[in-house]
One Martini backbone bead per residue (centre of mass of N, CA, C, O) as a GRO file, in nm:
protein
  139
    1UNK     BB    1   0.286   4.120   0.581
    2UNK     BB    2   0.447   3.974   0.841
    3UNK     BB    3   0.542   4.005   1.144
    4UNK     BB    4   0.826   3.909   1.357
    5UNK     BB    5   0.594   3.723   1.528
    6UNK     BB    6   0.484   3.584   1.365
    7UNK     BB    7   0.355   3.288   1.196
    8UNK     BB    8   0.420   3.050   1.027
    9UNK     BB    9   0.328   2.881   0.822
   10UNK     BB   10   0.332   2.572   0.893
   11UNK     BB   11   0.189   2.636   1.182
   12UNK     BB   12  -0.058   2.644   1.037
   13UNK     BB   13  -0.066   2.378   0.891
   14UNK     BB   14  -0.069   2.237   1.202
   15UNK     BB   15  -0.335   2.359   1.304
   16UNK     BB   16  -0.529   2.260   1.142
   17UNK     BB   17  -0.441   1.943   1.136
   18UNK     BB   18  -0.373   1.858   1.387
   19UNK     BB   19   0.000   1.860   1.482
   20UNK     BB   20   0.006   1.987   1.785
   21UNK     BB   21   0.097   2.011   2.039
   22UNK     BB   22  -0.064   2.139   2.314
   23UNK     BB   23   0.149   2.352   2.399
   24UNK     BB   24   0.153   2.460   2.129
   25UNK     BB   25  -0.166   2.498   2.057
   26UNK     BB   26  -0.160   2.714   2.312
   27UNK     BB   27   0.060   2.917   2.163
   28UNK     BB   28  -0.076   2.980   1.952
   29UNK     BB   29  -0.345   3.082   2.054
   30UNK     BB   30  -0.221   3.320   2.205
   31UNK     BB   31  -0.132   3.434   1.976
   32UNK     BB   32  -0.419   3.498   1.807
   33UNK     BB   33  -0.448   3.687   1.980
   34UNK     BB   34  -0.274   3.903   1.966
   35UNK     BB   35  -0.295   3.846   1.635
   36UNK     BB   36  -0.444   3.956   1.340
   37UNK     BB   37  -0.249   3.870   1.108
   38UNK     BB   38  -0.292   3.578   1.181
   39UNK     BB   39  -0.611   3.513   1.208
   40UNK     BB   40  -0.608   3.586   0.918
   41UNK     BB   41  -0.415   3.335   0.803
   42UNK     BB   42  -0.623   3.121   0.932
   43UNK     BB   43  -0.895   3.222   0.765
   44UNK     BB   44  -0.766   3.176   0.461
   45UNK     BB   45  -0.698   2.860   0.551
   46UNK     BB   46  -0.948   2.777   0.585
   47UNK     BB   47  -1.108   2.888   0.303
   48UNK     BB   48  -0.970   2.727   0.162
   49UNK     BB   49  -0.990   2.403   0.295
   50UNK     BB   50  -1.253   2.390   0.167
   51UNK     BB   51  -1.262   2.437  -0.156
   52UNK     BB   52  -1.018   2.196  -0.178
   53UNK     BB   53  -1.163   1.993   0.090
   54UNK     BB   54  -1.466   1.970   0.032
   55UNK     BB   55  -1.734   1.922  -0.084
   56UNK     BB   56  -1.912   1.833  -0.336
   57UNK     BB   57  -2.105   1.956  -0.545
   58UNK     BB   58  -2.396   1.872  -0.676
   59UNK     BB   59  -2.508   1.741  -0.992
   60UNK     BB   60  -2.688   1.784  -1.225
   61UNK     BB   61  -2.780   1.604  -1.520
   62UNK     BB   62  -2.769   1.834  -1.725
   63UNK     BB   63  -2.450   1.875  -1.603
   64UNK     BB   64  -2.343   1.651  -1.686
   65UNK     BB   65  -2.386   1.612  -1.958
   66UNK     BB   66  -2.255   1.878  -2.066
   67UNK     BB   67  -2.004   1.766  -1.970
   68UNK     BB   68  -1.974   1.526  -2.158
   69UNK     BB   69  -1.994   1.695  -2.412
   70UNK     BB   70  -1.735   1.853  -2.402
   71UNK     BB   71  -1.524   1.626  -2.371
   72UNK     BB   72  -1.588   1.467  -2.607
   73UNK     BB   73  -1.540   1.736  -2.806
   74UNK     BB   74  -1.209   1.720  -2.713
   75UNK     BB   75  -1.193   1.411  -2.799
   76UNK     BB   76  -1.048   1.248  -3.029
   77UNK     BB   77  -1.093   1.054  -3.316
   78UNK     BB   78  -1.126   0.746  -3.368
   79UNK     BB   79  -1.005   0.543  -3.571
   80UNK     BB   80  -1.005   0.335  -3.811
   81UNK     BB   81  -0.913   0.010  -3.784
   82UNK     BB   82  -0.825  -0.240  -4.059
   83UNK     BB   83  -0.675  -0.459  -3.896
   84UNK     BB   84  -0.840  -0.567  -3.653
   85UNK     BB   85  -0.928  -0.866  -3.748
   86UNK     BB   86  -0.620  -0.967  -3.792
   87UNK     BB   87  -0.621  -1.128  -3.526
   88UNK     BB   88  -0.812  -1.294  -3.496
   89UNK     BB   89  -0.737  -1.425  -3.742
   90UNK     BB   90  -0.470  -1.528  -3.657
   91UNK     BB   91  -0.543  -1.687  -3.418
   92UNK     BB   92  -0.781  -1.880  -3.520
   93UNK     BB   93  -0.542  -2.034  -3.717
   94UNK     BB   94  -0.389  -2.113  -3.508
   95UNK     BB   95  -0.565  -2.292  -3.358
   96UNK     BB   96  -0.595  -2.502  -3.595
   97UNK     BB   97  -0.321  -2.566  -3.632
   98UNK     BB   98  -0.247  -2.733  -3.375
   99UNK     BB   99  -0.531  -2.906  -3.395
  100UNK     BB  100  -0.368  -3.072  -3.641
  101UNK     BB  101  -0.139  -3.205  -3.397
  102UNK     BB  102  -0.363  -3.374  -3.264
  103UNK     BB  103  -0.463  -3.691  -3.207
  104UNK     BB  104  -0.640  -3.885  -3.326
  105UNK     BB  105  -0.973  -4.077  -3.228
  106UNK     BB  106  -0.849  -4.341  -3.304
  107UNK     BB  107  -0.900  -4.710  -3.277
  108UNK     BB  108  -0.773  -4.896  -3.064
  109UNK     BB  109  -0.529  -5.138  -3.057
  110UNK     BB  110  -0.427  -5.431  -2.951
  111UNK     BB  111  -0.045  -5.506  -2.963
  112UNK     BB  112  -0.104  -5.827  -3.003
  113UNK     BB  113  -0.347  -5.834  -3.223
  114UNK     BB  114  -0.109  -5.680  -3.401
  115UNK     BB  115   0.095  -5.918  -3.407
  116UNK     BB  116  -0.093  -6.127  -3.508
  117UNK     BB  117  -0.222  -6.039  -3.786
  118UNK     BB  118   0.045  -6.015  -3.897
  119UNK     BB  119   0.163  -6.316  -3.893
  120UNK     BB  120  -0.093  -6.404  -4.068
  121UNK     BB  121  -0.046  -6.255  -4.298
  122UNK     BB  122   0.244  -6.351  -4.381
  123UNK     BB  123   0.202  -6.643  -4.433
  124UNK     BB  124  -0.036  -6.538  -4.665
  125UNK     BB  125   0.214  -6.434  -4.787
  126UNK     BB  126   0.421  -6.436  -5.116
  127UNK     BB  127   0.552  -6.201  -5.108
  128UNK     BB  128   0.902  -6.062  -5.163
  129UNK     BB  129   0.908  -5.841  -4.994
  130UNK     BB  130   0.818  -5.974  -4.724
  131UNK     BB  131   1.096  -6.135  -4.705
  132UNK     BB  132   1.306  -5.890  -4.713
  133UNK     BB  133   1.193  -5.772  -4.444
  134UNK     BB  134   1.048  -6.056  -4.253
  135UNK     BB  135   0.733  -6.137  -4.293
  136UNK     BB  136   0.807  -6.407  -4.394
  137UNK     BB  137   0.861  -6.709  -4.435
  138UNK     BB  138   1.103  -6.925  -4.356
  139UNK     BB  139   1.254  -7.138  -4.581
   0.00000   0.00000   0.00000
């Protein structure tokens, strides 16, 4: 425990990170010099913010497949799913009803063109049918 002079774990932790002004910074230090337990306490605070914020040792390849063969050794095993087909075939499916529904790329005809043929049919048309809807000549 520190004596009641000492300073407190934030002043420690804002002169490590550079975040004290000048003259805190100033007295924070004549305080080190004249405090066992502070400069203990700045210094274990020190080697704490190496190992959890220090470079990371580079790992051989060795250790790093090691390192991945247990980790894949601990996640569990993925189901197969027969169901994974019925997405895209239902997709697909759907694909082709849609294209069912769109106009085919038949020959389109002057409609001028087909009101003349029309009416020439009709002329040579006999039938009592095409004279009960129109088509035939009135006579």
């Amino acid at each position: 425990m520190m004596p009641e002079n000492a300073m407190d774990h934030d002043k420690i932790t804002e002169f490590l990170d550079g975040e004290l002004t000048t003259e805190e910074r100033e007295r924070f230090q004549a305080h080190l010099a004249s405090c066992p337990d502070c400069r203990r306490a700045v210094e274990d605070w020190r080697k704490t913010s190496r190992v959890f914020f220090g470079p990371v040792p580079a790992l051989s390849s060795a250790d790093r497949e090691l390192f991945v063969r247990k980790v894949m050794a601990r996640l569990p095993e993925e189901e197969a799913a027969p169901w994974r087909w019925l997405v895209p075939a239902l997709g697909f499916s759907f694909a082709l009803f849609a294209l069912s529904f769109l106009p085919s790329q038949q020959e389109q005809t002057d409609p001028l063109k087909t009101l003349l043929l029309a009416d020439a049919g009709a002329a040579q048309s006999a039938d009592p049918l095409d004279e009960l809807v129109g088509l035939g000549d009135e006579r």
